[in-house]
C-alpha positions in Angstrom: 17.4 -25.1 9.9 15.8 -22.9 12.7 18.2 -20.2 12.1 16.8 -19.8 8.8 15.6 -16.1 7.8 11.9 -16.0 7.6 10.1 -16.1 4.1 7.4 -14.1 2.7 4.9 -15.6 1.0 2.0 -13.9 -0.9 -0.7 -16.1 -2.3 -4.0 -14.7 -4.3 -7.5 -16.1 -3.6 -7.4 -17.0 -7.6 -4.0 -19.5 -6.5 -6.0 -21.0 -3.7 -8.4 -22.1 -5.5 -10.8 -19.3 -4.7 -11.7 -17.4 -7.5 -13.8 -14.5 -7.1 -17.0 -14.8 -3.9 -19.9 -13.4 -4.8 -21.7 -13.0 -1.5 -25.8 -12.4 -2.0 -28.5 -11.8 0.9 -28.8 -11.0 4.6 -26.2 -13.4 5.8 -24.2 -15.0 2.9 -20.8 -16.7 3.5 -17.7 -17.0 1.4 -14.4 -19.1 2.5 -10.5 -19.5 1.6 -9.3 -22.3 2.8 -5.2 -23.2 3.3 -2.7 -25.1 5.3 0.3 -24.5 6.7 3.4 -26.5 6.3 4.3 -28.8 8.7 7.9 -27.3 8.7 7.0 -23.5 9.4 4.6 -21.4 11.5 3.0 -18.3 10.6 5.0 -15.1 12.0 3.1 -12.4 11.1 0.2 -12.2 8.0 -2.2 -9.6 6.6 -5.1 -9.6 3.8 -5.3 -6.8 1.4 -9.0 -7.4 0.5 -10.1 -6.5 -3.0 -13.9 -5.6 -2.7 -16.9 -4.2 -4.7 -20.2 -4.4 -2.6 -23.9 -2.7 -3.7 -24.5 1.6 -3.2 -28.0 0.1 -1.8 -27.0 -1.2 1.1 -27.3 1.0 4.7 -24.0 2.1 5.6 -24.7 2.2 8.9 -26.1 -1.5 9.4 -23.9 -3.1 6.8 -20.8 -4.5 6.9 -18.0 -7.3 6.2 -17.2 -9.4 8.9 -13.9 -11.5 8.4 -13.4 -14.4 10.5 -10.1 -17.2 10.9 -10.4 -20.7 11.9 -13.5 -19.0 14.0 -11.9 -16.0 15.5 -13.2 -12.7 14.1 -10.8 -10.5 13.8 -12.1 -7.4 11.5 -16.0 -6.1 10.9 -14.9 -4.0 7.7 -17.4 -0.8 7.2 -19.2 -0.3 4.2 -19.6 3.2 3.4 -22.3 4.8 0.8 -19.5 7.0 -0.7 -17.1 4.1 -1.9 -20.1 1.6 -2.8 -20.0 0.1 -6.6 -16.4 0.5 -7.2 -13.6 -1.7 -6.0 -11.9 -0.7 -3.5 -9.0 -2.1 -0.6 -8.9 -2.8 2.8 -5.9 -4.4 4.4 -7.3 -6.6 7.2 -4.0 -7.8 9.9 -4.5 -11.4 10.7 -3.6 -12.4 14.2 -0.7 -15.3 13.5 -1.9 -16.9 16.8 -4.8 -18.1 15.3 -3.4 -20.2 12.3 -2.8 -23.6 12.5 -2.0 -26.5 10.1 -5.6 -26.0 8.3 -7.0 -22.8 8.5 -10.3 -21.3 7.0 -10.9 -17.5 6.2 -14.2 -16.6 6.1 -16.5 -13.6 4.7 -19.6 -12.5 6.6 -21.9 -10.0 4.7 -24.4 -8.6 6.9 -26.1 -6.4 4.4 -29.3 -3.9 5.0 -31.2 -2.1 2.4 -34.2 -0.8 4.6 -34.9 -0.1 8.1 -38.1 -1.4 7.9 -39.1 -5.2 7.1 -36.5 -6.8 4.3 -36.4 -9.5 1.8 -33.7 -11.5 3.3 -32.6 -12.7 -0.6 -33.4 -8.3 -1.8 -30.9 -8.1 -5.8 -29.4 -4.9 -3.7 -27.8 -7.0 -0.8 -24.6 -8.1 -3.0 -20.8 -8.0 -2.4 -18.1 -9.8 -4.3 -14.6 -9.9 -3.0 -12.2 -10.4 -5.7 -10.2 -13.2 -7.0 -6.6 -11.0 -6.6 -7.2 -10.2 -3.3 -4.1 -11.9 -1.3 -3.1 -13.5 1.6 0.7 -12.0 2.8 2.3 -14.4 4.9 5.4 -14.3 6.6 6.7 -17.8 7.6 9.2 -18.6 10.4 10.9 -22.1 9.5 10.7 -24.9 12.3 13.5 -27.2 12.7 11.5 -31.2 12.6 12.7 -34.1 14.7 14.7 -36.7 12.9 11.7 -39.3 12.3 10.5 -41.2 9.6 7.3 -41.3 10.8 7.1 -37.8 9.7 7.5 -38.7 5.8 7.1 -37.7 3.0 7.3 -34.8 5.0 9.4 -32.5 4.3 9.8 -33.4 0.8 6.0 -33.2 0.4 3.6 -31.5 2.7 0.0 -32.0 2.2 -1.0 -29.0 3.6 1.4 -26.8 1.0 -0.5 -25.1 -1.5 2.4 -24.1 -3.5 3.5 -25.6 -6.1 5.9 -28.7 -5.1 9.4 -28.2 -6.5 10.8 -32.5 -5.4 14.3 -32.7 -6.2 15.9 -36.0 -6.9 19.0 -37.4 -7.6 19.4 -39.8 -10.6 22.6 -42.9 -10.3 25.6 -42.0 -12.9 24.9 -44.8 -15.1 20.9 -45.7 -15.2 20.4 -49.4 -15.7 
């Protein structure tokens, strides 16, 4: 039903699949991937971030860069005075750039020196934690009457939650 209220969803990196990225070296990357129902498009979303990075690092050179499906959308500053604890950043994700499969990914462009570095240097570390969550908030779409579009929406493949099929059993099983 398109008149359907919207639904918030909030999913952890540790539900995805995720688990905890432990990002190491000049450039290192970490990625969440998800989908999108086929049945509902992406209103509005944020990312409260759960982080811990190293107190070696340069604040002033270093920092997170967070990217979706390619877009980036937040360079997240890593200051000496909150360094080796965790800490959170909420990070507002654009809903235009969602689609049916979308990829979040974690830049760390770290420092520890303004002279010449070891690219792979023990202090370049950050490791973004395994309960930091995606907060979705999903409009419903109404779907055209078509078979072609089974087992949708009984089963989506691009639903990470957990599928709840309900089915109806005859009065008298033969």
């Amino acid at each position: 039903n398109a008149r359907a209220a919207a639904a918030e969803v909030k999913v952890s990196f540790a539900q995805l699949g995720a688990g905890s990225m432990e990002l190491h070296g000049v450039q290192s990357i970490g990625a969440v991937n998800f989908g999108a129902r086929l049945d509902e498009v992406v209103a509005a979303a944020k990312l409260p971030l759960r982080l811990t990075y190293s107190p070696s690092m340069l604040a002033e050179l270093s920092h997170l860069r967070v990217t979706l499906n390619g877009q980036v959308l937040a360079a997240i500053a890593l200051p000496k005075d909150q360094s080796g604890r965790e800490i959170e950043r909420e990070v507002v994700l654009d809903p235009r750039y969602f689609s049916d499969y979308n990829q979040l990914r974690f830049d760390l462009i770290g420092h520890y020196t303004l002279e010449c570095e070891d690219p792979q240097h023990s202090s370049l570390w950050a490791t973004i934690s395994q309960h930091s969550e995606l907060e979705l908030v999903m409009r419903p779409l109404e779907l055209r009457s078509d078979l072609a579009l089974l087992p949708a929406p009984f089963f989506d493949r691009r639903d990470n939650r957990r599928l709840v099929l309900p089915f109806v059993l005859p009065q008298k099983p033969s």
